[in-house]
N, C-alpha and C positions, 0 to 999 in steps of 0.2 A: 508542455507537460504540466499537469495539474496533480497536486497533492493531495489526496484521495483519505481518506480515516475509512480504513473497514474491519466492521465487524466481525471478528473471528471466532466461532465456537469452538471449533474441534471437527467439525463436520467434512463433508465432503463437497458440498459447496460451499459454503464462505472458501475452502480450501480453494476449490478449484477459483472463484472468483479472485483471489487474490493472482494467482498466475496470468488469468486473463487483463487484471488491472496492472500488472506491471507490463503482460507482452504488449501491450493497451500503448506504453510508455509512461505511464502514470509513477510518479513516490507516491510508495502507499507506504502506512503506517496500520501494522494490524493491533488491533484492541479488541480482546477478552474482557467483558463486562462482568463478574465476580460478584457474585448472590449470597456466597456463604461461607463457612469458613473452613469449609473441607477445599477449598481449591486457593485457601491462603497464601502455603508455602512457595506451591509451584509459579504462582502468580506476582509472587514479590517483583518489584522494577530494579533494576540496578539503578543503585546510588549514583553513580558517576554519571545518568545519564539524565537521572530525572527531572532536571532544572530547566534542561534543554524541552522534554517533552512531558509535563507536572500531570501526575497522575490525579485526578479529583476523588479526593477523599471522603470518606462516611464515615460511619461507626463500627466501632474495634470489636461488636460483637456480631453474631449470629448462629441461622441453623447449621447444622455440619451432618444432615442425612438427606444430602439429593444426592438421586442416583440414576437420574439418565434427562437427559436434554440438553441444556447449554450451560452446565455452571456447577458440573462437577470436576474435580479433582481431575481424573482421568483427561476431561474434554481438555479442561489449562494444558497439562503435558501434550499432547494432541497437537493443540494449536501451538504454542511455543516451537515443538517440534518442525509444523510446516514453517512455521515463520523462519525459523533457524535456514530448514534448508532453502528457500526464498530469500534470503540474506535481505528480509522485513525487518526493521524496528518491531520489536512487539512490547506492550505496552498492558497495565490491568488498570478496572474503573472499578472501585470500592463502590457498590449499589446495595450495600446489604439493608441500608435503614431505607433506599429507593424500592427495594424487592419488598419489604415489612408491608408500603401502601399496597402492591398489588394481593398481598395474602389475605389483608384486611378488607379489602374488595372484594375479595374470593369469599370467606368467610361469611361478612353481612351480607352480601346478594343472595346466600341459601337462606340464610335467617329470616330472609325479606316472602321466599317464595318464590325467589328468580334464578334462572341459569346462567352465571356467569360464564365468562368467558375471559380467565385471564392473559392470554397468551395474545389477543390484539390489545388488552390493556398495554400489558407492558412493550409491545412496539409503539404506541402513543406514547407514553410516558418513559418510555425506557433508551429503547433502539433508537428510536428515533424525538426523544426528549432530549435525555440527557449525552446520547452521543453527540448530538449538533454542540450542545455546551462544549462538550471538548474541542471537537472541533474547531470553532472559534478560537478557542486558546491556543493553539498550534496556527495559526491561521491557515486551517487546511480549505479547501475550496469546497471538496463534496464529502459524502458521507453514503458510503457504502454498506451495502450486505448480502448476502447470497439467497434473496427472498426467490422465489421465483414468481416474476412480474418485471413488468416493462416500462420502461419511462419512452414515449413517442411524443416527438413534439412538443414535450414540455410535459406531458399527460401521462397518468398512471393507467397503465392498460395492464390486463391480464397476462401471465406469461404462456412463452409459446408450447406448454406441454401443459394440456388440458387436465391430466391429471394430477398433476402436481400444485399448477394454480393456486399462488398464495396472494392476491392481488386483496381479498376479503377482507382479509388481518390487516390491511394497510390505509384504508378508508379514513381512517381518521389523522393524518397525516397535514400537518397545516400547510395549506395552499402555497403560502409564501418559500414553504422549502423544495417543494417539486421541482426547482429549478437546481438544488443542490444535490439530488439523489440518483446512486448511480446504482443499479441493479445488473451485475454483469453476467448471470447466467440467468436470467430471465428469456434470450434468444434462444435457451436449448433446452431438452428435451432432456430428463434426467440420465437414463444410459448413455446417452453422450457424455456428460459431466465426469459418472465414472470411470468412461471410456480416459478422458483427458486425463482423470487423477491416475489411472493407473499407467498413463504412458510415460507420465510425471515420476511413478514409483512413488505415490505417496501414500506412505500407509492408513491414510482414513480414505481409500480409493473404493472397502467394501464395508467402511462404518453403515450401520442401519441407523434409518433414522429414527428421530427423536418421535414416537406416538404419545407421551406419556407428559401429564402437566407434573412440571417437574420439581417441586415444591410438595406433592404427594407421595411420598415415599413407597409406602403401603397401607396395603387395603383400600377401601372404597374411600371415597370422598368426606362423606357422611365423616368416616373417624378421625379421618381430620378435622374437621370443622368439630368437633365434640372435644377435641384435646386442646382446640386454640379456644375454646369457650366452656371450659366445664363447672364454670357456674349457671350453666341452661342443662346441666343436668335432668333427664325428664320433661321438660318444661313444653320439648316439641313432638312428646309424643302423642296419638290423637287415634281417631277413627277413620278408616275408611270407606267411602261411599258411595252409592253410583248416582245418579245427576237429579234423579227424582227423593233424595236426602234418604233413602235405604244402606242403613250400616250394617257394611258385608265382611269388616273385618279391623284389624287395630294396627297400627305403626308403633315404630319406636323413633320416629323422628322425621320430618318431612323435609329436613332438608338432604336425605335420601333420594328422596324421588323429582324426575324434571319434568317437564311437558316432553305428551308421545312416550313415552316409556311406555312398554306391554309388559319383559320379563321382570323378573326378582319382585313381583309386585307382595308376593306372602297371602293370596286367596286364589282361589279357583270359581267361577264362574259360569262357568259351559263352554264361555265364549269367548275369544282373545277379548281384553279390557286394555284400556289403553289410560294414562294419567291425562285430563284433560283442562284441571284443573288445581292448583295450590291454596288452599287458606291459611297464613298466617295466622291470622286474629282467631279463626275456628281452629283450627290446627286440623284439618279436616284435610285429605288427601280425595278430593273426587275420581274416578272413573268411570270410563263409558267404552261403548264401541266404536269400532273403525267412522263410522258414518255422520260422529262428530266430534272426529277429532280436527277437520278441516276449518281453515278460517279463510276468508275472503278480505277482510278488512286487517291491518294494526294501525296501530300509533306509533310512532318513533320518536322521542327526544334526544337531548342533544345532538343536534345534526353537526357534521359537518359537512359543509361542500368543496369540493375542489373544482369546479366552474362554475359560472355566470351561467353558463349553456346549456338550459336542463330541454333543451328543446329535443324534439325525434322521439323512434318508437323507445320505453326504457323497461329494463327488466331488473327484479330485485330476488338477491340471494340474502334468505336468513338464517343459515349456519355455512362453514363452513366447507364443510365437504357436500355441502348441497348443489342443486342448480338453481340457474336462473329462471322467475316465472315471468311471465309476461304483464303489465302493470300499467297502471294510471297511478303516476304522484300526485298527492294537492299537498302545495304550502301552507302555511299559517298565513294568513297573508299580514297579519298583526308581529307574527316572531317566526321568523327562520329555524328559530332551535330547533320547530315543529313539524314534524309530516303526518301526510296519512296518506297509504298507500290500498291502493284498490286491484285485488288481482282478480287477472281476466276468470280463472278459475279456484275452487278451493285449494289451498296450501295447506297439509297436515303439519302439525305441532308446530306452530308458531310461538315461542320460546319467550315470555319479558326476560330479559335480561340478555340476550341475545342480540348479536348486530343486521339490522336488517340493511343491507349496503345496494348502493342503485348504481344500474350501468345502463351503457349506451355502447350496445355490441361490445366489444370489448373494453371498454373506458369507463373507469370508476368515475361516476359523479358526483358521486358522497356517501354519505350514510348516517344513522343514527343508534340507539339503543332501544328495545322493542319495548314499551312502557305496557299497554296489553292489545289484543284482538278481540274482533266479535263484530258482528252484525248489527250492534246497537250503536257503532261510533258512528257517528253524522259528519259529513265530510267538511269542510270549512269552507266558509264564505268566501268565495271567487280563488284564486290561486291556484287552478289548476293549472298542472306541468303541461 
């Protein structure tokens, strides 16, 4: 029997995962990871216990307006709840000054002209950063969550329900811990999952899930990032263009708009127009038509790999609820941090800021962060995959 730390939201898988990892035979310890300070109270650790299992503490303040994902109020009660009736240790991790770095990611990545992606951020740095920290301090063995994905043979493969597959968000996962992570509904198919919670009686057996980054309370994005910066007041508003420098219209701020965007654009055209392009420095929003919004080429930095093995055919997905295209990687052959990927055909709105992540049929074999695209990257001297 191994002594498990998992990750509990509130949800209906971490739920259901936790039953699996006790029928498992597993001591699990469940932990709520705590962002803000709407989900303080219910989150408190009993005194009497906390010596034995030390909660890791942050800062006394924060936000207190999420309202749907993993780190509200409600979700605390939720999980508490199942834990209660799973007769779980449950346990909270003070992350609120660890959540500050992912908002401040979120933030500068529009500033920059890129499309962030905070929700694998913080499974790098969060899920799976700072829960291993804990872990070690309980000397627990692994470190659980209710992704859906697969650990095979030591290997991060995609889980078994195609639509659900959250194997994307986990790429960046340091190599050396894949031997510690345990994914226990990754084997099934999500109506099964509910099916289990509700045999269980557990009241998060028809929670819906989380679509929403959960640190945006309301409204679009944009006003967020204008309320955490309102000294850029103005600053990012500009023109709009189509690719031959024809201004066909005016923004109020560009970090509004992402790559591939057609709606809420604020002109009319004739013709679907699509975002194909961000200038910071100009503050200039480009658009174009369908026909080039495709790229064939990106860049990717910060890699990380999870094999040695980048051998066989590999295909790369660069959003998430995307698929996989068909690919030629080239290494840096100077720095690993580096790729450039070569797909077999065009790829529409290829995203910087975005994770372009590489498999081998269903095996993560790493990934990085999309730096930009186009036609004009020259691929790197020897290093091909």
């Amino acid at each position: 029997m191994a002594r498990v730390v998992l990750a509990m939201s509130g949800g209906v898988d971490s739920s259901v995962a936790a039953h699996l990892l006790k029928e498992a035979g597993h001591e699990v310890i469940g932990i709520f990871m705590r962002h803000g300070e709407e989900s303080s109270e219910v989150c408190k650790v009993d005194s009497s216990t906390d010596t034995a299992l030390p909660v890791l503490g942050g800062l006394a303040s924060g936000r207190a307006d999420h309202k749907q994902g993993c780190c509200t109020a409600s979700d605390a009660a939720d999980a508490r709840r199942v834990a209660a009736a799973m007769e779980i240790p449950f346990y909270a991790l003070d992350l609120q000054a660890d959540f500050r770095r992912i908002v401040d990611y979120f933030v500068d990545d529009y500033l920059v002209g890129r499309t962030p992606n905070p929700c694998i951020k913080c499974n790098h740095w969060i899920k799976f950063g700072r829960l291993f920290d804990y872990a070690d301090g309980v000397d627990a063995d692994y470190v659980a969550t209710g992704h859906y994905a697969r650990m095979i043979d030591g290997q991060l493969h995609r889980g078994l329900d195609g639509n659900k597959d959250q194997s994307y968000a986990l790429f960046g996962i340091r190599g050396d811990r894949l031997g510690r992570m345990m994914l226990p509904v990754g084997d099934f198919e999500k109506p099964e999952i509910r099916r289990i919670a509700e045999s269980l009686d557990l009241g998060v057996a028809r929670k819906k899930d989380s679509q929403e980054i959960c640190f945006v309370t309301q409204g679009h994005h944009s006003d967020f990032v204008k309320a955490r910066r309102p000294e850029l007041a103005g600053t990012t508003a500009g023109e709009m263009v189509t690719l031959d420098g024809t201004v066909v219209g005016t923004h109020q701020g560009y970090e509004a708009f992402t790559i591939g965007q057609r709606k809420k654009l604020g002109v009319a055209l004739g013709v679907p127009h699509f975002v194909v392009r961000i200038e910071p420095d100009t503050r200039r929003v480009v658009l174009a038509t369908k026909e080039h919004l495709g790229s064939q080429t990106l860049l990717a930095k910060e890699a990380n790999w999870l094999t040695d093995d980048l051998s066989g055919e590999l295909s790369v997905q660069i959003r998430y609820n995307g698929s996989p295209h068909p690919a030629i990687v080239h290494l840096d052959p100077s720095e690993r941090d580096s790729f450039r990927v070569q797909f077999e055909s065009p790829v529409d709105a290829v995203a910087p800021g975005q994770a372009a992540v590489v498999y081998r049929g269903t095996q993560v074999i790493g990934g990085g962060w999309i730096e930009h695209s186009g036609e004009d990257l020259q691929c790197f001297a020897g290093g091909d995959v």
